[in-house]
C-alpha positions as CSV (number, residue, x, y, z in Angstrom):
1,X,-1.9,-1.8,3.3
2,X,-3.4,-0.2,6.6
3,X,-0.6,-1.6,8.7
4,X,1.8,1.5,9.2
5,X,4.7,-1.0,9.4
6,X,4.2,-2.0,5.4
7,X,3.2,1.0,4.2
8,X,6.9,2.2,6.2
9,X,8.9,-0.9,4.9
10,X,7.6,-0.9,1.4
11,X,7.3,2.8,0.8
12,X,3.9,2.4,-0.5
13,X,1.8,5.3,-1.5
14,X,-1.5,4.5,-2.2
15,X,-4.5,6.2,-4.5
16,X,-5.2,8.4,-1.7
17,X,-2.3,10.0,-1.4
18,X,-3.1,13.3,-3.7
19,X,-0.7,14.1,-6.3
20,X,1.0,10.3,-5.2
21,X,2.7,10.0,-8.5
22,X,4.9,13.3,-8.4
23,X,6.4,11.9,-4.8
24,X,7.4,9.0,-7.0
25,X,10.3,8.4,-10.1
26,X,10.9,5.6,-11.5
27,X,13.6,3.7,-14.3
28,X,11.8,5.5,-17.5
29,X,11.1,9.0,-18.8
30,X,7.7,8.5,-18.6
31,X,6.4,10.4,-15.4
32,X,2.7,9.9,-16.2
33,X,3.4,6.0,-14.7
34,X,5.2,6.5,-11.5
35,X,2.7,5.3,-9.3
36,X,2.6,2.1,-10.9
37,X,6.0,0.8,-8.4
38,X,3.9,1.5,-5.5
39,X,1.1,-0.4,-7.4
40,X,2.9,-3.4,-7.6
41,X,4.3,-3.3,-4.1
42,X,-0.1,-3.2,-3.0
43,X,-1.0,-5.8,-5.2
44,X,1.9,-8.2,-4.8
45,X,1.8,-8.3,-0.8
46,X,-2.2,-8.9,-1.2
47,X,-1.5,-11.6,-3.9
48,X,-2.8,-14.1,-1.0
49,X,-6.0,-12.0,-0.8
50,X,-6.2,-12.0,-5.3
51,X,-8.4,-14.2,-7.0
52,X,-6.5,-17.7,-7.8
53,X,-7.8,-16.7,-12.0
54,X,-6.7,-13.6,-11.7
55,X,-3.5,-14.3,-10.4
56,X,-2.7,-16.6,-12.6
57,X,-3.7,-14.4,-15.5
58,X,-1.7,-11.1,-15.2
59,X,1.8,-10.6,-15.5
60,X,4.1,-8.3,-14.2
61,X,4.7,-5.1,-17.1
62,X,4.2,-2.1,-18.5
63,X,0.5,-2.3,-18.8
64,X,0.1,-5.2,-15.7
65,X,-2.5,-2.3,-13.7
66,X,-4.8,-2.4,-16.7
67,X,-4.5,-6.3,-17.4
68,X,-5.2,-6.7,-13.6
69,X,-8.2,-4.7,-13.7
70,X,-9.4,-5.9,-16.6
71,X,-9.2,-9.7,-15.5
72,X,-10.6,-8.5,-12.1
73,X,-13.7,-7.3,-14.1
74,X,-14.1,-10.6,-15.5
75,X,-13.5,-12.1,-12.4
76,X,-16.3,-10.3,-10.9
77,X,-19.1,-10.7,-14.1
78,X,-17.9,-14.7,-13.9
79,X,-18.8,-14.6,-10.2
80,X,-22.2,-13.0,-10.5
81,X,-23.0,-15.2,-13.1
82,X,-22.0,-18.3,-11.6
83,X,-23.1,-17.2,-7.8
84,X,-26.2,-15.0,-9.2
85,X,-24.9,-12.3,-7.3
86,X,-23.3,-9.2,-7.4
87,X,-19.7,-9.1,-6.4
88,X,-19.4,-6.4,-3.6
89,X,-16.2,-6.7,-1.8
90,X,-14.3,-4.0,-3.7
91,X,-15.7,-1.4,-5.7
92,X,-13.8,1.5,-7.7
C-alpha cells in the first residue's frame, strides 16, 4: 500500500497512521474495531502477495485479522521447519 494512488482510491489507513481507528466508523457500535475496513481493504489487494495456505484458510468476519495472523504464524513455523530457516520477510 505505498502507492499514493491506492491508498487515495481505497481510502486505506494503515497501522501507522496514529489514532487510525478514530478517523474511521464503521456498520456496528463497536468503535474499538474500526480499523478493521481498512484492514481488509490492505490484505485483500495483497491477496496475490498471501500465502496460497493462508489464503485459503481465513475468511472474511468479525475476527478474520486474528484468524489471519494466526494462520500466518503457522505459516511461518511450517516454513522454518520445512526450509530450516527462519521466515524473515515480514515481522510485527
Amino acid at each position: 500500500m505505498s502507492n499514493p494512488k491506492y491508498v487515495e482510491d481505497f481510502a486505506y489507513l494503515g497501522p501507522h497512521i496514529k489514532n487510525r481507528n478514530k478517523l474511521m466508523r464503521d456498520h456496528d457500535n463497536d468503535t474499538s474495531n474500526n480499523y478493521q475496513q481498512s484492514d481488509v481493504v490492505s490484505i485483500l489487494t495483497n491477496l496475490g502477495a498471501i500465502p496460497d495456505y493462508v489464503a485459503r484458510k481465513f475468511h472474511l468476519g468479525p475476527n478474520f485479522a486474528v484468524d489471519f495472523m494466526g494462520f500466518m504464524d503457522e505459516y511461518k513455523h511450517q516454513f522454518e521447519e520445512k526450509n530450516g530457516i527462519k521466515w524473515e520477510y515480514t515481522n510485527k
